[in-house]
N, C-alpha and C positions, 0 to 999 in steps of 0.2 A: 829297686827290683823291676825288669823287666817283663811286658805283659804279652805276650805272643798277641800277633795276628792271625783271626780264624782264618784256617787254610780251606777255600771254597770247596764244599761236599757234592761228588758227581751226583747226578740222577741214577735211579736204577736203569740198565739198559735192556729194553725189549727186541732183544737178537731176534731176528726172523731168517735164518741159511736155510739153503734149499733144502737142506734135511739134515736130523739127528745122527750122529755115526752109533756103529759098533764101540764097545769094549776097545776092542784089536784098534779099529782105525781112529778111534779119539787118542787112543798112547801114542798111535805114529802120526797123527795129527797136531801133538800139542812138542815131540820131537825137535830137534835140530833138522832134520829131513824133511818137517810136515812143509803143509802146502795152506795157502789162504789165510784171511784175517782174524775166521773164526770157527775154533774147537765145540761144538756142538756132543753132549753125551746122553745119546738115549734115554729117556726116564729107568728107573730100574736100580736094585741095587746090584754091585759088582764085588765081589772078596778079590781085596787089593794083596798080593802075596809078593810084589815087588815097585818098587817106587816108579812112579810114575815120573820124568824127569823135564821139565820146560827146557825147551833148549834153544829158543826164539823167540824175538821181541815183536812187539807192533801187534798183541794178540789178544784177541777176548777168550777165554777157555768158560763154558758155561754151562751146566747141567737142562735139563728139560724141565719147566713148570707148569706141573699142571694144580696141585693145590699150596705146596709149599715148597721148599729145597729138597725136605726128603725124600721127594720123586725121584729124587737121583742121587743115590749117597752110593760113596765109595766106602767099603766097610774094613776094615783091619782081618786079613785072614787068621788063625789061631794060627799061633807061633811064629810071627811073622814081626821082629825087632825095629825094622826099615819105617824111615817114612811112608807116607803113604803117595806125598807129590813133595816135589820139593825144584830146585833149580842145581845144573850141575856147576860148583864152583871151582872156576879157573881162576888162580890171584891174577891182578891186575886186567881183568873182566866182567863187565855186567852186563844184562840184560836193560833192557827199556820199555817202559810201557805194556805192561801185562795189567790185564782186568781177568779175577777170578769171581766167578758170581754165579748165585742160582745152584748150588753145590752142596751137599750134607755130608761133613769128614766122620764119621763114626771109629773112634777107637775100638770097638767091640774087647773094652777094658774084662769082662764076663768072662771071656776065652784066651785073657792075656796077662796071666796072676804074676806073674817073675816080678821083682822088685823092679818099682821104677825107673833105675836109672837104667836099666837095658834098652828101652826103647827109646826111639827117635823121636822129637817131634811130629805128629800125627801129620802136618802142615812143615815143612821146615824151609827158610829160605837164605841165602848166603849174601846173593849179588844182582840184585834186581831196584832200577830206578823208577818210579812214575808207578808204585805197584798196588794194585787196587782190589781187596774183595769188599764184592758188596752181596747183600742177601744170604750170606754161607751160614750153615749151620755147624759147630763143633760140638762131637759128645763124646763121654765115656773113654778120650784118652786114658790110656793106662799109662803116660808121665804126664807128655804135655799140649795142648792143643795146639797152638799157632807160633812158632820161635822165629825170630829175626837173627839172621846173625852178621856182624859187621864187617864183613868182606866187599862190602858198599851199597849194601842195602839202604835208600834214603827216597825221601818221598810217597810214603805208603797211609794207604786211606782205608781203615777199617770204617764200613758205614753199616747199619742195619743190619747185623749179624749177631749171633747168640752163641754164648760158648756156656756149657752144661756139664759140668761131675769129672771133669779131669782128675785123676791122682793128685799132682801136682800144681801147675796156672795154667790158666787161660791163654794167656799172652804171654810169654819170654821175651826178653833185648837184652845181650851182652856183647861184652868184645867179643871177635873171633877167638875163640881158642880158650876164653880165661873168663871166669865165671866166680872169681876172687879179688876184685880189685881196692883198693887204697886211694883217698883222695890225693894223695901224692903222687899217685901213677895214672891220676887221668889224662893229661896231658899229654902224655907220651902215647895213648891208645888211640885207637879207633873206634868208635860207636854207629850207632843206625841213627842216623837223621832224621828228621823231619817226619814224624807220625801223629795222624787224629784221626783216634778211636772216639766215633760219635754211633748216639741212637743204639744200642746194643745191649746185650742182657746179659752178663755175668750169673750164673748158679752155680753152689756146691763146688767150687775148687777145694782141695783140701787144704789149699796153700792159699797167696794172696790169687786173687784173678788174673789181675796183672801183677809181674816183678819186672824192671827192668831198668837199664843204664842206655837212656837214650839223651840225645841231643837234638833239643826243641822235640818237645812231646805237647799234644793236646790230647785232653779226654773228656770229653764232651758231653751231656744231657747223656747218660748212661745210666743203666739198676743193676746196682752189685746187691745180692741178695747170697747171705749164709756162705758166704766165703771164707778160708782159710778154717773150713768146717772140719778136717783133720787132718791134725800136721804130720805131716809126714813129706822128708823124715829127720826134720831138725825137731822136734819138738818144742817147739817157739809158739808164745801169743804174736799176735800182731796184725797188720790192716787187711783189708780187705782190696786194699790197692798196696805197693810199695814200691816206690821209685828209690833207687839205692844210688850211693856217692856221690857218682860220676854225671850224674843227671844234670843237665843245665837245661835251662827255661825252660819250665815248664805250665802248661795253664790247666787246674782243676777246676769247672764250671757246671754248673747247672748239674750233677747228677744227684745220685741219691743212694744212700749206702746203707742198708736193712738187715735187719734178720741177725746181724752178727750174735752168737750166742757161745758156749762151752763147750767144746769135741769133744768126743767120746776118750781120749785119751787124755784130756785135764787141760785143755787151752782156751784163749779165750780169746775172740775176734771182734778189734775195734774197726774204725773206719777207715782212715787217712794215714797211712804210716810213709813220711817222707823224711830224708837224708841228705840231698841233692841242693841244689843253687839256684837262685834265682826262680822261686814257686810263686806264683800266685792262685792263690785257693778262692775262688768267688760264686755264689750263691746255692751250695751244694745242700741236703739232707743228711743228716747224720743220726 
């Protein structure tokens, strides 16, 4: 079995631009038109009623901190199905080098009752290399908080971030397009590469925190607490983490898996649930 090597975890970055933008001028900022290396967003919250679109590499996109991320959270308008940011994907095109940080995604799940599978990923990303949030806050998705999807997404650094009561996970990885796969049909797909999720706080997914079909995954010194707390809408027990099939080398180290207990609909939530290749599980709490 193969043991990944930790992938070196940025610093937080203390952006200092000449000034925070508007609403208006951080969308057309963070654009395929914007201008400069970094997206500054006013403290405040904003009701997001249409997706915000990265459309350019080489970029910090960052909220304003004055006590924590939710100085500046972008909130889910009521009725509003769309991601809330996401990247526009073109096949056989990615972006480079995005840092998202300092930011609060608020699903405002409260004002967004339709069955989960209608909405988007709260966060969603397709085709993004070298891609980094750090300090972000995720809550109240009403499906799912932060989704990768393998259009070449590879390279991504969740550090110091907290995802809180999505319907659904916390974190999603699948192939493009197919969210059904067979260990027989890994080979033939594409996956998201190279992810370590470190330092971070998983709560209250209904589901696992994470699910996902990644290639080389780390998950690092993390608290998953009351996870897959109600399933829906497979009606399954099961971890509080779950890396499924298709997964190759993966390293589970140093976190700590709590709280798991019986949902309110008759299930019941272990810690470790893995399917995938080449795992190493090393000095975790269960």
């Amino acid at each position: 079995m193969r043991i990944p090597l930790l992938t070196c975890i940025p610093a937080l970055l203390l952006v200092q631009p000449a000034g925070a933008l508007t609403y208006k001028q951080f969308v057309q900022c963070v654009s395929a038109s914007g201008r400069g290396t970094v997206c500054q967003l006013d403290a405040g919250t904003y009701p997001v009623s249409a997706t915000i679109w990265v459309g350019r590499s080489n970029l910090i996109i960052t909220g304003t901190v004055v006590n924590s991320p939710q100085n500046t959270t972008l909130r889910r308008a009521a009725g509003f199905e769309g991601s809330l940011f996401g990247d526009v994907y073109v096949p056989g095109k990615t972006l480079n080098s995005v840092t998202i940080q300092n930011l609060t995604f608020d699903g405002n799940r409260a004002e967004n009752k339709l069955n989960w599978s209608v909405y988007s990923p709260d966060v969603s990303i397709f085709a993004i290399t070298n891609l980094s949030f750090l300090n972000c806050e995720f809550k109240n998705a009403p499906s799912i908080d932060l989704g990768f999807n393998a259009g070449g997404t590879a390279g991504v650094v969740v550090n110091h971030c907290s995802f809180t009561n999505p319907v659904i996970y916390g974190l999603w990885s699948d192939a493009l397009g197919d969210n059904n796969n067979t260990y027989q049909e890994c080979a033939q797909k594409r996956f998201v590469k190279n992810i370590l999720v470190a330092n971070s706080q998983f709560l209250d997914a209904g589901e696992p925190a994470i699910l996902g079909e990644i290639i080389n995954v780390q998950i690092v010194n993390n608290t998953f607490t009351n996870n897959h707390s109600y399933s829906i809408p497979f009606d399954d027990d099961g971890g509080q983490i779950d890396l499924e099939v298709c997964t190759n080398n993966a390293l589970i180290w140093r976190n700590t898996f709590q709280n798991g207990a019986a949902s309110p609909n008759g299930h019941t939530a272990g810690g470790i649930e893995l399917h995938g290749t080449n795992i190493s599980i090393i000095d975790n709490v269960v």
